[in-house]
Backbone and ligand atoms as CSV (ligand in chain L), in Angstrom:
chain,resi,resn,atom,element,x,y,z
A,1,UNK,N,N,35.783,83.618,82.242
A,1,UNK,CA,C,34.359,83.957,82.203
A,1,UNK,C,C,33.911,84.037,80.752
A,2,UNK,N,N,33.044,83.447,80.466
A,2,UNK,CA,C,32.374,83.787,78.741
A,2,UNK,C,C,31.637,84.954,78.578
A,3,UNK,N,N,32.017,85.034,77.317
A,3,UNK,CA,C,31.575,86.593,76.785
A,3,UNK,C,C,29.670,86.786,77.350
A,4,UNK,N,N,29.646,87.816,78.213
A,4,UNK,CA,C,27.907,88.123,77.746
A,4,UNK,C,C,27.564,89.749,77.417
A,5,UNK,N,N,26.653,90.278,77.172
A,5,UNK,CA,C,25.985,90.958,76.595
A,5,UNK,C,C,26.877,92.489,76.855
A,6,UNK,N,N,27.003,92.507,78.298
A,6,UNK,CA,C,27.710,93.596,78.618
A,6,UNK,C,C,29.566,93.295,78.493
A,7,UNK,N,N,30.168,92.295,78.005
A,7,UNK,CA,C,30.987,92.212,77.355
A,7,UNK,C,C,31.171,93.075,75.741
A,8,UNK,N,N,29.838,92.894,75.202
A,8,UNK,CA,C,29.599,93.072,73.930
A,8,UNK,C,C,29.726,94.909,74.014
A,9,UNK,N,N,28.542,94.806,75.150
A,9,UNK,CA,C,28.376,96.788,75.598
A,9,UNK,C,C,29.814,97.618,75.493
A,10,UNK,N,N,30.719,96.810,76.412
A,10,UNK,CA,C,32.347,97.641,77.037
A,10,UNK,C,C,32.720,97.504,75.395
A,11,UNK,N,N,32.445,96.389,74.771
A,11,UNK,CA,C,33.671,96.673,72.768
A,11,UNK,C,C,32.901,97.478,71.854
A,12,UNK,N,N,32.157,97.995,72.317
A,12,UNK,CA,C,31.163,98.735,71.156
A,12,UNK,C,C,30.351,97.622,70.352
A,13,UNK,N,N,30.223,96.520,70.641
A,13,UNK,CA,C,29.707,95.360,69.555
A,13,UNK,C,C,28.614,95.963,69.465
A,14,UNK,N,N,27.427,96.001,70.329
A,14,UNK,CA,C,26.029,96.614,70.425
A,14,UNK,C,C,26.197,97.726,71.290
A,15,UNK,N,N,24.960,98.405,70.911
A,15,UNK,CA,C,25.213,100.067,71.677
A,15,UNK,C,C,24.450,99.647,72.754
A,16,UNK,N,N,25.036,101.170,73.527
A,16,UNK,CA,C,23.996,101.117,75.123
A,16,UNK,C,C,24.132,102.603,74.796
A,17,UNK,N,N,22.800,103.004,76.045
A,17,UNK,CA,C,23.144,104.568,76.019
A,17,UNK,C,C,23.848,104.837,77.387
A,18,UNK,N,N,25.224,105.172,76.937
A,18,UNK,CA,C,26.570,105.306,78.015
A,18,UNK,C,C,25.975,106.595,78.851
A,19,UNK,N,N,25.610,106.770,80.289
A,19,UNK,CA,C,26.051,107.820,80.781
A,19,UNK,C,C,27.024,108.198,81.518
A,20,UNK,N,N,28.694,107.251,81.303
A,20,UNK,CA,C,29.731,107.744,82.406
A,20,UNK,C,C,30.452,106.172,81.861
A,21,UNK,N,N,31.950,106.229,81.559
A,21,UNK,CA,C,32.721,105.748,81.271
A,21,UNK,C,C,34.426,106.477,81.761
A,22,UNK,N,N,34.943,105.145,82.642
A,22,UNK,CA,C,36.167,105.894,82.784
A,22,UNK,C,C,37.303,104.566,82.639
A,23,UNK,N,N,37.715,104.259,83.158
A,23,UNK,CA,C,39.371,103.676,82.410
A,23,UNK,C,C,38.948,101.877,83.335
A,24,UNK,N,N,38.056,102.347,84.395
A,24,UNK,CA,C,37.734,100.809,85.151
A,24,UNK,C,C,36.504,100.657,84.939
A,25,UNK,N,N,35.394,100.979,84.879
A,25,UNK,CA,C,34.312,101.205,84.338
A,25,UNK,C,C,33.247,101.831,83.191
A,26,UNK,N,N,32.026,101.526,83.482
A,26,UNK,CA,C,30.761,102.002,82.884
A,26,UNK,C,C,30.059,101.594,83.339
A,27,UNK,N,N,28.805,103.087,82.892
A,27,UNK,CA,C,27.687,103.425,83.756
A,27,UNK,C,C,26.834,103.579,82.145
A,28,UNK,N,N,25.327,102.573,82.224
A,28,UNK,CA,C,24.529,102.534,80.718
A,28,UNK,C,C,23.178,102.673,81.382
A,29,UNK,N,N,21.945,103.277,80.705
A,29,UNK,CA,C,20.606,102.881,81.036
A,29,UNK,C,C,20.122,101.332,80.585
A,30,UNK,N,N,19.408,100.416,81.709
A,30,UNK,CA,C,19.017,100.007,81.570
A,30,UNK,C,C,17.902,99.647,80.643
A,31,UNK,N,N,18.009,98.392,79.536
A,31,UNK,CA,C,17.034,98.331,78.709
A,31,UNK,C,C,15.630,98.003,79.520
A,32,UNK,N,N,15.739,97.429,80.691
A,32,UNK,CA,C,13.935,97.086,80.538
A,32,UNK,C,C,13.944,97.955,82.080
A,33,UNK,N,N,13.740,99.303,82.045
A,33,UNK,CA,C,14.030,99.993,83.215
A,33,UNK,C,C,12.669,99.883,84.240
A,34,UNK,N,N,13.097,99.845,85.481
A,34,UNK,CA,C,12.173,99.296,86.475
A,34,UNK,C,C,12.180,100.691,87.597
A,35,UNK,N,N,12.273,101.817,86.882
A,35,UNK,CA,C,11.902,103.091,87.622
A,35,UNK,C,C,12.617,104.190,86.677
A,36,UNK,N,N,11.847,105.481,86.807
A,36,UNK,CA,C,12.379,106.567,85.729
A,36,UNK,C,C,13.743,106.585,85.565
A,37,UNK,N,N,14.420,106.426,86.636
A,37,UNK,CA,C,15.980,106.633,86.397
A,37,UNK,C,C,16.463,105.062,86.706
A,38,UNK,N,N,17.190,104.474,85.725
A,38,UNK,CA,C,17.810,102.790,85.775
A,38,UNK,C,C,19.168,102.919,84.994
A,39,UNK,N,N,19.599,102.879,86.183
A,39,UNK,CA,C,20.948,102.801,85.612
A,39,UNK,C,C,21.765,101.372,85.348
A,40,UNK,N,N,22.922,100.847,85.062
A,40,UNK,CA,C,23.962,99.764,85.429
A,40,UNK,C,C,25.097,100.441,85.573
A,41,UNK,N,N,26.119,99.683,86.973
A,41,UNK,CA,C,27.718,100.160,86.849
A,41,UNK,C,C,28.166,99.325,86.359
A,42,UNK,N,N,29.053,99.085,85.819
A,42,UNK,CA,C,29.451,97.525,85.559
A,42,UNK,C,C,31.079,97.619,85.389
A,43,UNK,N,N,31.696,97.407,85.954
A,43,UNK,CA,C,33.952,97.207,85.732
A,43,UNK,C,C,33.923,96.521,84.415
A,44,UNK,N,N,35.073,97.430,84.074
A,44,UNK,CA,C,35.384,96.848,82.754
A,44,UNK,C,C,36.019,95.342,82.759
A,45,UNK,N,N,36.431,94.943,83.890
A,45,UNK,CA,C,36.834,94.257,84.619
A,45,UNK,C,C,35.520,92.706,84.266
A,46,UNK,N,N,35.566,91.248,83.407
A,46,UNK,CA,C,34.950,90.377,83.632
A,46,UNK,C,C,35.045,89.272,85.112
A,47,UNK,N,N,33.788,90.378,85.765
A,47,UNK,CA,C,33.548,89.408,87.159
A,47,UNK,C,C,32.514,88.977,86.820
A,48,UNK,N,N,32.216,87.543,86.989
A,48,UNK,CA,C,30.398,87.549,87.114
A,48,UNK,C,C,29.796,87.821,87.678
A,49,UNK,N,N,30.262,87.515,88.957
A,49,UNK,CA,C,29.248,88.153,89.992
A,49,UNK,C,C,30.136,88.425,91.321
A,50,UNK,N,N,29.078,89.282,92.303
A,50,UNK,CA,C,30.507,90.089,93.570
A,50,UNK,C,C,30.964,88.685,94.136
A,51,UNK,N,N,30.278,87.901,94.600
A,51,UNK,CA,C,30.732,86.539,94.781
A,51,UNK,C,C,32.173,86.238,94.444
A,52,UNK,N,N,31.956,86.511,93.428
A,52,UNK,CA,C,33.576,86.195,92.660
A,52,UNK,C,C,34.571,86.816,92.700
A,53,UNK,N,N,34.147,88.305,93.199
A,53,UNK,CA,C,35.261,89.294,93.797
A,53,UNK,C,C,36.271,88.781,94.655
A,54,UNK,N,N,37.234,89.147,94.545
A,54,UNK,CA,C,38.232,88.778,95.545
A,54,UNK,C,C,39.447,90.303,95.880
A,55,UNK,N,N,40.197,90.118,97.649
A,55,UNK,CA,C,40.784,91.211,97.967
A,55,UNK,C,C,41.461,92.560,96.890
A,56,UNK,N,N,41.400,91.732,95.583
A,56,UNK,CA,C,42.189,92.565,94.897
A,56,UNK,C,C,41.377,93.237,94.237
A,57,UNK,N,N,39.980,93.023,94.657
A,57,UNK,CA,C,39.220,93.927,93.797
A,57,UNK,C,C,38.666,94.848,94.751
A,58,UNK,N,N,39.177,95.342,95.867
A,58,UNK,CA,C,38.790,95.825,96.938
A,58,UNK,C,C,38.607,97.489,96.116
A,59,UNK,N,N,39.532,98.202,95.810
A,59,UNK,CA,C,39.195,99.455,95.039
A,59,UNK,C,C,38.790,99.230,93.975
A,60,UNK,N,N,38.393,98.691,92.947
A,60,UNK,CA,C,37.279,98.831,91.790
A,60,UNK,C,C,35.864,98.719,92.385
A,61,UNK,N,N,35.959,98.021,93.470
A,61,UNK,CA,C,34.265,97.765,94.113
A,61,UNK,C,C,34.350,99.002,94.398
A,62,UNK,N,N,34.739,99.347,95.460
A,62,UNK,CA,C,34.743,100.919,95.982
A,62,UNK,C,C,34.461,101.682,94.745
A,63,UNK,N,N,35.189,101.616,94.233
A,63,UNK,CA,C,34.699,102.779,92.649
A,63,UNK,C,C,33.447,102.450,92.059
A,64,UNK,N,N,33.144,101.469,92.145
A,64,UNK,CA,C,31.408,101.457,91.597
A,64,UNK,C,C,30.743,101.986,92.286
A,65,UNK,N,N,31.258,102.108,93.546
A,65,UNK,CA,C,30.134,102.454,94.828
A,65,UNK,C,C,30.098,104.073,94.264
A,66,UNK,N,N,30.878,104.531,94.319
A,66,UNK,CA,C,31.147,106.130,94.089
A,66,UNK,C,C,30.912,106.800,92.800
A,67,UNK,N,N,31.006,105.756,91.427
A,67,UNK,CA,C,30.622,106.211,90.489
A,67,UNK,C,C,29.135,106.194,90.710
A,68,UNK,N,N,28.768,105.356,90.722
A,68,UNK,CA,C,27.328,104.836,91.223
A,68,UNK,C,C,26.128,105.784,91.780
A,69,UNK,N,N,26.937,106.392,92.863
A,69,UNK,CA,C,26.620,107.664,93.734
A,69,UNK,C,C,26.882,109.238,92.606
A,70,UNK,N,N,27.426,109.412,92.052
A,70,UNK,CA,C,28.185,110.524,91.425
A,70,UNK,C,C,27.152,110.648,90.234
A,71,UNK,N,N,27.069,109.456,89.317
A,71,UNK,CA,C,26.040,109.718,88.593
A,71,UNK,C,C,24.490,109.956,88.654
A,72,UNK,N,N,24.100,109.026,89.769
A,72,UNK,CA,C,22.805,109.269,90.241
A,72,UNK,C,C,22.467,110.412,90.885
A,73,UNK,N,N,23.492,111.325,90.919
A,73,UNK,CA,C,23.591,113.034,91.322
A,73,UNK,C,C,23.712,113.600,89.698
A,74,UNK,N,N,24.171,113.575,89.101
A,74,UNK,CA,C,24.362,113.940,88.172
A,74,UNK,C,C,23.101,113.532,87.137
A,75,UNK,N,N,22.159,112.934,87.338
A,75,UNK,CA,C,21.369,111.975,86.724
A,75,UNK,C,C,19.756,113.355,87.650
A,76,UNK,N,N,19.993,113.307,88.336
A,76,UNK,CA,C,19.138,114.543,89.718
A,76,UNK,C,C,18.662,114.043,90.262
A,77,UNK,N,N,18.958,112.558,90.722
A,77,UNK,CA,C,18.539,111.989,92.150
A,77,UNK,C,C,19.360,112.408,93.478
A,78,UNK,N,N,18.540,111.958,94.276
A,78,UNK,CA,C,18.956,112.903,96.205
A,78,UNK,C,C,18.751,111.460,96.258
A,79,UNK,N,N,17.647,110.876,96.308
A,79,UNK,CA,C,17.277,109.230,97.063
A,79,UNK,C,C,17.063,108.383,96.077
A,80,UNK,N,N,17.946,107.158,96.127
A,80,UNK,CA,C,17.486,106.319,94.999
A,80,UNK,C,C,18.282,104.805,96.034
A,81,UNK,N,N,18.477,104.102,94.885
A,81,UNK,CA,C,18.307,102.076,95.333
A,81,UNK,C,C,19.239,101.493,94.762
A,82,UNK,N,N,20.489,101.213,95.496
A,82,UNK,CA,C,21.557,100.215,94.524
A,82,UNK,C,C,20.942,98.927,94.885
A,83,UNK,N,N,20.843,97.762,93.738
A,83,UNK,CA,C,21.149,96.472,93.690
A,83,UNK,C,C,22.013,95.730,93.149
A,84,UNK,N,N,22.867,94.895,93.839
A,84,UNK,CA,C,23.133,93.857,93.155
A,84,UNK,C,C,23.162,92.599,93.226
A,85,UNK,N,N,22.107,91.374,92.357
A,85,UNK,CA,C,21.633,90.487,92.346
A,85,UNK,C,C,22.871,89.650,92.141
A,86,UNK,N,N,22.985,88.608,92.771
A,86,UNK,CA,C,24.064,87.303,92.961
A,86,UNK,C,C,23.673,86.345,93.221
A,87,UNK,N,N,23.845,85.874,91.272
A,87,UNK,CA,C,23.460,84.364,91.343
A,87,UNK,C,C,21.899,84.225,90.635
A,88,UNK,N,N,21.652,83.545,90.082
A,88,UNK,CA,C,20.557,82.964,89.883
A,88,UNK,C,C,19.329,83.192,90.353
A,89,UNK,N,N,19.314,82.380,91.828
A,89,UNK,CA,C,18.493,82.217,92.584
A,89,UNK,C,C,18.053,83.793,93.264
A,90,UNK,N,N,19.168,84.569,93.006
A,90,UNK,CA,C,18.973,86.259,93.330
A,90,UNK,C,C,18.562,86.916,92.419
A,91,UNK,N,N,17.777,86.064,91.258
A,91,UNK,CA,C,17.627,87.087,89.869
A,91,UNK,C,C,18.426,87.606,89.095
A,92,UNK,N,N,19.453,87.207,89.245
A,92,UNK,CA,C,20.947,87.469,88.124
A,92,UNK,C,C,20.660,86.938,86.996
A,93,UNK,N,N,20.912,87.762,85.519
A,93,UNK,CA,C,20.250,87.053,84.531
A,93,UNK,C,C,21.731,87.624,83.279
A,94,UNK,N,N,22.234,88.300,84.045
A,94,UNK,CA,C,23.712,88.797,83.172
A,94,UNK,C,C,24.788,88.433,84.194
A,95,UNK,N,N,25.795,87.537,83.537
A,95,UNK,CA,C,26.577,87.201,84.579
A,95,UNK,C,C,27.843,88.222,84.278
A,96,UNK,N,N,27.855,89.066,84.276
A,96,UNK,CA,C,29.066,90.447,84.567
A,96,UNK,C,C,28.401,90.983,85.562
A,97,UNK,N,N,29.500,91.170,86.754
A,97,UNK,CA,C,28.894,92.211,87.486
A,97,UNK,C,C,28.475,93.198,87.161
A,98,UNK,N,N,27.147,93.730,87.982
A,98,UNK,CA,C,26.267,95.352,87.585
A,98,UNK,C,C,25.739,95.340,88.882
A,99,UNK,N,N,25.878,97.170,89.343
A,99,UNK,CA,C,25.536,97.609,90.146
A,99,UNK,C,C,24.156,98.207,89.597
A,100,UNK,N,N,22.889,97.810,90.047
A,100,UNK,CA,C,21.943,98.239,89.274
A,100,UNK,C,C,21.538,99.809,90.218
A,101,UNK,N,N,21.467,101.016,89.581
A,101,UNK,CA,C,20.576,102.288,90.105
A,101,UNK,C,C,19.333,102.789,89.611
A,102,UNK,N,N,18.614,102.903,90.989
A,102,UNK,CA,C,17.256,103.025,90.729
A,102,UNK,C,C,16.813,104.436,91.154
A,103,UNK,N,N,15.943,105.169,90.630
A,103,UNK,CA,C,15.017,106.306,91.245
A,103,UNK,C,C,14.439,106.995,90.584
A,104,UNK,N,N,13.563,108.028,91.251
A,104,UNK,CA,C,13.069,108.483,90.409
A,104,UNK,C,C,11.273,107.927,90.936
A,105,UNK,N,N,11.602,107.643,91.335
A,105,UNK,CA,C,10.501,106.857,92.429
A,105,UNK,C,C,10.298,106.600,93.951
A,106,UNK,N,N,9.099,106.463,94.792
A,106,UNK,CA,C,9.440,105.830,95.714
A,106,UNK,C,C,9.547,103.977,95.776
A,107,UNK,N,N,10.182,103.609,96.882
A,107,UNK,CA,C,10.787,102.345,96.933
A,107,UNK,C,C,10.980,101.659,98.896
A,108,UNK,N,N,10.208,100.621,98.564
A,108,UNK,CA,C,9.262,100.177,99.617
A,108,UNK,C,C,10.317,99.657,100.163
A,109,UNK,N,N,10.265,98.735,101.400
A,109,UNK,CA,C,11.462,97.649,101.918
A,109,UNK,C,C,10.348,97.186,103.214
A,110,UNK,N,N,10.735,95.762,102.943
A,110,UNK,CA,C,11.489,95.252,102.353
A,110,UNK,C,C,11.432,94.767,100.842
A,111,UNK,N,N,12.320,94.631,100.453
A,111,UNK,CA,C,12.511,94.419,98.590
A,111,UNK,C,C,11.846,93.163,98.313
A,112,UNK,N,N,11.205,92.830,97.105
A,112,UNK,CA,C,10.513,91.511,96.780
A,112,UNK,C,C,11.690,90.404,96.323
L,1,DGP,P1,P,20.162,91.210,86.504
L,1,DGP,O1,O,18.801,90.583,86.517
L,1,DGP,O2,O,20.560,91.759,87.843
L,1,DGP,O3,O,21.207,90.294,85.903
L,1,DGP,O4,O,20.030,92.477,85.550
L,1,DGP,C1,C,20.385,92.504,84.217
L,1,DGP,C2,C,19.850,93.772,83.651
L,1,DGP,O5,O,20.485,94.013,82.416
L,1,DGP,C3,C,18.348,93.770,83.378
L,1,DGP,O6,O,17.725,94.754,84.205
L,1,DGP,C4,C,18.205,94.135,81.911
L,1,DGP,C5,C,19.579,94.645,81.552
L,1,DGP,N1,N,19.987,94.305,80.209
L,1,DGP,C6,C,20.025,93.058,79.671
L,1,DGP,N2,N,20.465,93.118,78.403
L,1,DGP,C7,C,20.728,94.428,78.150
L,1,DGP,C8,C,21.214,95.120,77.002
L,1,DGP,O7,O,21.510,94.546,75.951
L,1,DGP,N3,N,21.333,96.470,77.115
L,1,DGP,C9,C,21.033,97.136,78.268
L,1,DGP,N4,N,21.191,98.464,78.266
L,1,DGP,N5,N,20.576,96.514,79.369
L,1,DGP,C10,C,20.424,95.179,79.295
């Protein structure tokens, strides 16, 4: 996979503002945030996208799910919005996987 941006994020190349880092992951605010609370999960792990996941990534997915959840409590959301866009045509515009968290808002469905 070639280096992108959140490659750069996990080496310290450019900063993010980290809220939660552990030995398989990180959790950063989103730069162009699309509700008060915007988070990213992202595995330290270069996947591009879940697409590309495979059985052996069966517990790191799980752990995004839960970090994901853990911070957005910790963050003082009760109700909020995981996305994750796959592919292009899904609005993927960073090819490392990211679990995007949203709230802090209400949030309609179906999604645009
Ligand atoms: P997606 O469209 O699902 O690939 O979302 C990529 C998100 O990444 C988008 O909401 C903006 C965010 N993003 C892009 N570059 C940076 C960056 O350099 N720093 C941070 N914190 N977020 C970024």
């Amino acid at each position: 996979m070639s280096e992108t941006i959140f490659s750069k994020i996990i080496d310290r190349e450019i900063p993010a503002d980290i809220v939660y880092e552990d030995d398989q992951c990180l959790a950063f605010r989103d730069i162009n945030p699309q509700a008060p609370v915007h988070f990213l999960v992202i595995p330290r792990k270069p996947i591009a996208k879940l697409s590309d996941a495979d059985e052996g990534d069966k517990d790191l997915l799980g752990h995004l799910l839960l970090v994901a959840g853990q911070v957005a409590r910790e963050q003082g959301l009760e109700d909020f919005r995981l996305n994750v866009n796959n592919g292009a045509g899904a609005s993927q515009t960073v090819f490392h996987l990211h679990v995007h968290v949203l709230g802090g808002r209400p949030f309609s469905w179906p999604p645009g």
